[in-house]
C-alpha positions in Angstrom: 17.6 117.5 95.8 20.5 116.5 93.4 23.0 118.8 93.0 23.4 120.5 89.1 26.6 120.0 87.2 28.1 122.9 88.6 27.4 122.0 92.1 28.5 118.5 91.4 32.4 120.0 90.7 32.6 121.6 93.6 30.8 119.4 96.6 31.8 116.4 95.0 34.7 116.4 91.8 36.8 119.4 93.1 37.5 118.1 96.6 38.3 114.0 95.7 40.8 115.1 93.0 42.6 117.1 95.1 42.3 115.0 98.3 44.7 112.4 95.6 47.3 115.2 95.8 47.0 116.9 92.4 47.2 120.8 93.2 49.2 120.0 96.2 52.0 117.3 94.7 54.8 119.2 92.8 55.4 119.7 89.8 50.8 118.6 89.1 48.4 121.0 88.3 44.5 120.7 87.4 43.4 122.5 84.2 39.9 123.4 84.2 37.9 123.7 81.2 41.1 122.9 78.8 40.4 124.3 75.8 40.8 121.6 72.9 39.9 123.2 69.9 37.9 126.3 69.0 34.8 124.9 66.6 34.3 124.6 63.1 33.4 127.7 61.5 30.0 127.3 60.0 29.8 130.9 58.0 28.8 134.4 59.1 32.2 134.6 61.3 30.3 131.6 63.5 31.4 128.8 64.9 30.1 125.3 66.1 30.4 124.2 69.7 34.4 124.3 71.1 35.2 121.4 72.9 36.5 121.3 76.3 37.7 119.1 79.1 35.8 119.5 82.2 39.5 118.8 84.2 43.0 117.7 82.4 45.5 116.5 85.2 49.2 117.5 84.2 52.0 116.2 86.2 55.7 116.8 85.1 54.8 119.0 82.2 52.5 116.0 81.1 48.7 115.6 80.7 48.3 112.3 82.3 44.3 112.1 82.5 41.3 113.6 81.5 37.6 113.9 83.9 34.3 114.7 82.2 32.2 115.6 84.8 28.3 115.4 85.0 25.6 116.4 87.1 25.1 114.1 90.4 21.8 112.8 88.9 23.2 110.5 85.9 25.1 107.7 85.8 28.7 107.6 86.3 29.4 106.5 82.8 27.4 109.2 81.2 30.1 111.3 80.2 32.2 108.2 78.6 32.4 109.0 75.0 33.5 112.4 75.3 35.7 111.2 78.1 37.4 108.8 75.6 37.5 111.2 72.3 38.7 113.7 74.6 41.2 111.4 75.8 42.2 110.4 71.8 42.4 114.1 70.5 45.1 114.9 73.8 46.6 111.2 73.5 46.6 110.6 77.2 45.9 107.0 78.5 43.5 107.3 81.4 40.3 109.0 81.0 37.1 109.2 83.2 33.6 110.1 83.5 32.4 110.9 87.0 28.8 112.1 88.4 30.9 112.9 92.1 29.4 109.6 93.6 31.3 107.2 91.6 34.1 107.6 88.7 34.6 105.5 85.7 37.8 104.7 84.2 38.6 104.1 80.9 42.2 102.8 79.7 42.6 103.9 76.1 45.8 101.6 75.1 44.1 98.3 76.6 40.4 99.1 76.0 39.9 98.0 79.7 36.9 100.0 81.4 35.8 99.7 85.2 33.9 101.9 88.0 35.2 102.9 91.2 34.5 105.1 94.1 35.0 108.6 93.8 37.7 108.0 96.5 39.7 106.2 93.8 41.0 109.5 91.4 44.7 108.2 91.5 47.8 110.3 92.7 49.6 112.0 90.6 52.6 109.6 90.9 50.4 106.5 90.5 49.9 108.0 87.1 52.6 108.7 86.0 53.5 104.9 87.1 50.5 103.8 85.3 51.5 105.7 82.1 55.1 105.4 81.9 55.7 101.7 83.2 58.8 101.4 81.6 61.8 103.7 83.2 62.9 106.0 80.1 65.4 108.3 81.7 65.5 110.9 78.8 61.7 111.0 78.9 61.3 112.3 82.5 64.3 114.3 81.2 62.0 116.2 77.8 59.7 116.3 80.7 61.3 118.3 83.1 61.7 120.9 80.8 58.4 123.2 80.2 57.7 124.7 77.1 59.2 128.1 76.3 56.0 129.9 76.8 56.5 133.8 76.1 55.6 135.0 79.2 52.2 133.3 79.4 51.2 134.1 75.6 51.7 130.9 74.0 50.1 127.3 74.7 50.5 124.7 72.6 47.6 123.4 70.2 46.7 119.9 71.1 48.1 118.6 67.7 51.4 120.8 68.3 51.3 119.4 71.9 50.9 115.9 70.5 53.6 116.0 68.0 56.0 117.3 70.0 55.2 114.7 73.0 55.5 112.0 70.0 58.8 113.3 68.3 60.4 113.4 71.8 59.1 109.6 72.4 61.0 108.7 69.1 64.2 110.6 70.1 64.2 108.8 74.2 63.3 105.5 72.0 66.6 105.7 69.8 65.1 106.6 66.5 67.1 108.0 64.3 65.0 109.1 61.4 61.7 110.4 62.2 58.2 111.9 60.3 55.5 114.1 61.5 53.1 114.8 59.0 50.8 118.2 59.6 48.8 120.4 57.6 49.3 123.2 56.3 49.1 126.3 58.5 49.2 123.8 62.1 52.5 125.9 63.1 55.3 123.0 62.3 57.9 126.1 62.9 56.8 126.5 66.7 56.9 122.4 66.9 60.3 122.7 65.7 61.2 125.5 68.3 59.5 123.9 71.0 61.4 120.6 70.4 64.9 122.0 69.9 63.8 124.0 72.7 63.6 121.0 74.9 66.3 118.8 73.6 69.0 122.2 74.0 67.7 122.6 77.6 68.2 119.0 78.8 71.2 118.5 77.2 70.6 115.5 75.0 72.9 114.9 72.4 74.1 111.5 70.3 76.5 110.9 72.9 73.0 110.0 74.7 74.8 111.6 78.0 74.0 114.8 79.3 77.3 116.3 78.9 77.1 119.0 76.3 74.8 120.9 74.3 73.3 119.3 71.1 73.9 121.3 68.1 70.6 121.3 65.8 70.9 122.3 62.0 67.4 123.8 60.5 67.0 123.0 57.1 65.0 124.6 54.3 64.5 124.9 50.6 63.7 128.8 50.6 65.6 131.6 51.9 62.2 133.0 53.9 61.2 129.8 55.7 65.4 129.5 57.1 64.8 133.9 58.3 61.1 133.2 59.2 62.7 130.0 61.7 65.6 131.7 62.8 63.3 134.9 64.0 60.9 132.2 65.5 63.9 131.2 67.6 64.4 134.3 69.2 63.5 133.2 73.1 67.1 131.5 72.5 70.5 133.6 73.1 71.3 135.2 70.5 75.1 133.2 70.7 73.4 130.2 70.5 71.8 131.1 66.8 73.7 130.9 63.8 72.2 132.1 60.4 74.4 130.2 57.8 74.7 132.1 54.5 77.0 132.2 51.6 77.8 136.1 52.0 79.0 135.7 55.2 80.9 132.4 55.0 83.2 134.5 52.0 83.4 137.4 54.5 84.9 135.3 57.3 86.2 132.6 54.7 84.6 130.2 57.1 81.2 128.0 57.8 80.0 129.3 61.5 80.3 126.1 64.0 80.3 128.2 67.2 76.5 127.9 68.0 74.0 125.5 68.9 71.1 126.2 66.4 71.9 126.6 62.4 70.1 127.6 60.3 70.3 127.3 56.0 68.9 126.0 52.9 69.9 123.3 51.1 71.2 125.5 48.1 73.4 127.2 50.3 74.8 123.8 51.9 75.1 122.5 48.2 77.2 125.4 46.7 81.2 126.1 47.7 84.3 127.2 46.6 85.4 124.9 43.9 83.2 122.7 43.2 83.3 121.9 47.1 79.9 122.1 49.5 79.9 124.3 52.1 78.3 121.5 53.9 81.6 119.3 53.7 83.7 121.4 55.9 81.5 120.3 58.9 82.4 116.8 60.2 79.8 114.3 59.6 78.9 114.0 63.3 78.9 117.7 64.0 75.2 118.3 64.5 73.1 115.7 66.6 70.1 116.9 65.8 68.6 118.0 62.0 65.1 119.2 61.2 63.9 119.2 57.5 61.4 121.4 56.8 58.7 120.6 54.1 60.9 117.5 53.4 58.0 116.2 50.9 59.4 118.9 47.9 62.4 116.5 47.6 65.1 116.4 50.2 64.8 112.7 50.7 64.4 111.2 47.3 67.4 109.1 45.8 67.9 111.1 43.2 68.4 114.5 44.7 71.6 116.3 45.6 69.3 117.5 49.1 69.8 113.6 49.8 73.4 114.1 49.9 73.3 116.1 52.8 70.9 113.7 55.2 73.2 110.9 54.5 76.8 112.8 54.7 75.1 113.6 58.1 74.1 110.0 58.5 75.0 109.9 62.2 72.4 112.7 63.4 69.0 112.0 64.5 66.6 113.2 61.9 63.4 114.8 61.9 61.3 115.6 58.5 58.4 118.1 58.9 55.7 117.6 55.6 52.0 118.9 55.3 51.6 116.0 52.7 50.4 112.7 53.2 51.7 109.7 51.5 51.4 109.3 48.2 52.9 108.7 44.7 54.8 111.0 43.9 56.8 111.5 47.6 56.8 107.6 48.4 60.5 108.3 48.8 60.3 110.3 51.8 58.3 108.0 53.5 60.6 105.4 52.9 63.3 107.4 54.4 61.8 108.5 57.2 59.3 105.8 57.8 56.1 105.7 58.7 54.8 108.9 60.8 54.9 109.0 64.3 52.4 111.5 64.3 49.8 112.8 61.8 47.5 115.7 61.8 45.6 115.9 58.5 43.9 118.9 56.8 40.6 117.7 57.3 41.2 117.9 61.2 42.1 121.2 60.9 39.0 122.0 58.9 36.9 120.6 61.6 38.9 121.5 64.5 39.1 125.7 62.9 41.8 125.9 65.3 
């Protein structure tokens, strides 16, 4: 008699994945039933069906794969389409659909598809390999480092997840100026945590040598997004934070530099003694890394004083948060930052209710 789905996993899934090392390999895990997003909500407090992977194989802090399982009597293909939108929401590479006799592959950058035994789930360094053909060695360096977690009570949203993995990409490729575009509400605060988080606990900085701490200025256009940003930071040392503010710049007659992560508004940076920014008694390669929050509402047009900051800081890496797409009326950031390297619209988040 054919074994259900449930049976299936553990006869027949469960033992050839981890015969392949992954559970057993350091630093590789198997998440079961991984969460993706919660359902729509359909009224009455209800919600449509959640999605989740069957099994997400993480290796070095990376998911690397997805598996839709099915029951032993279909074919081993029968789980491909949620295999592969599974696969595109989690932006992994390899995806497969199994029924524990054979296993189906699916390579999402080349479109390339082919079946193989279920003796063929690959190690976990043959896909990392796979993935990550070309040697990046600040990669496997964001990599090493796991996000900052709160004792067990955060996990990343796959869109945080994503933008994250794809910010870090930019950064170990070189770019200097860099977009994400999310909606409103899709936590761009913790993607800016979890990102300086990373780049602070490997060491990179524009010297692209792991010698020295980066320092990371947060920018904003409102007093309560710079306090709600540096309280969001708060798994860092408290030495390592650095609230700048006009008050206390009068107080000690001097802009804070002994820190990693700052924190101000652009009015603040703008204003000064004399008719001289506050933002001019840093040196123009002081901070290596500067994140713009809600960079749509101005910061990058040509005609804004908030552009005279980016490009006194020309030599930093830069990284503009927005919620707004491209349009009209903001064309300007786009064409300073460039085209998005990830985007997360609000219609996702409608459908995803997550």
């Amino acid at each position: 008699m054919p074994r259900n789905e449930a049976q299936t996993r553990m006869d027949l899934i469960d033992p050839a994945i981890r015969a392949a090392g992954w559970g057993d390999v350091e630093g590789s895990r198997i998440v079961v039933e991984h969460k993706i997003t919660d359902g729509r909500l359909v009224g009455g407090g209800k919600r449509a069906r959640s999605l989740s992977a069957d099994f997400v194989l993480v290796y070095r802090n990376k998911k690397l794969a997805v598996i839709e399982a099915k029951a032993e009597k279909y074919s081993v293909s029968e789980g491909r389409a949620q295999a592969i939108d599974y696969a595109e929401r989690l932006q992994v590479r390899f995806t497969y659909s199994t029924n524990g006799k054979g296993l189906y592959e699916i390579d999402t950058n080349t479109g390339k598809e082919r079946e193989l035994s279920i003796g063929d789930v690959p190690s976990p360094d043959e896909l990392w390999a796979r993935t990550f053909m070309a040697e990046n060695a600040w990669r496997d360096r964001f990599a090493a480092i796991p996000f900052e977690d709160r004792a067990g009570t955060w996990q990343p949203r796959y869109y945080q997840d994503n933008a994250i993995e794809r910010a870090l990409d930019a950064v170990a490729a070189g770019k200097e100026r860099i977009l994400l575009t999310l909606a409103t509400g899709t936590g761009k605060t913790a993607i800016a945590f979890q990102l300086s988080w990373k780049l602070f606990h490997s060491r990179w900085n524009l010297s692209r040598e792991p010698n020295r701490r980066p320092r990371i200025l947060f920018l904003a256009d409102r007093n309560i997004l710079a306090d709600q940003a540096y309280n969001s930071f708060s798994a860092f040392n408290e030495d390592a934070l650095a609230r700048i503010d006009p008050k206390d710049i009068k107080k000690k007659g001097r802009v804070p530099k002994n820190a990693s992560v700052f924190f101000t508004i652009f009015q603040t940076f703008m204003s000064g003694p004399n008719e001289s920014p506050y933002f001019g008694e840093y040196p123009e390669d002081f901070f290596d890394f500067i994140i713009i929050d809600e960079c749509h509402r101005g910061g990058a047009r040509d005609e804004s004083a908030w552009r005279d900051i980016l490009e006194y800081f020309s030599p930093a890496v830069q990284l503009g948060l927005t919620a707004t797409p491209k349009r009209k009326n903001n064309v300007d950031t786009y064409s300073y930052f460039g085209l998005p390297v990830y985007e997360y619209s609000l219609k996702e988040g409608i459908n995803d209710a997550s």
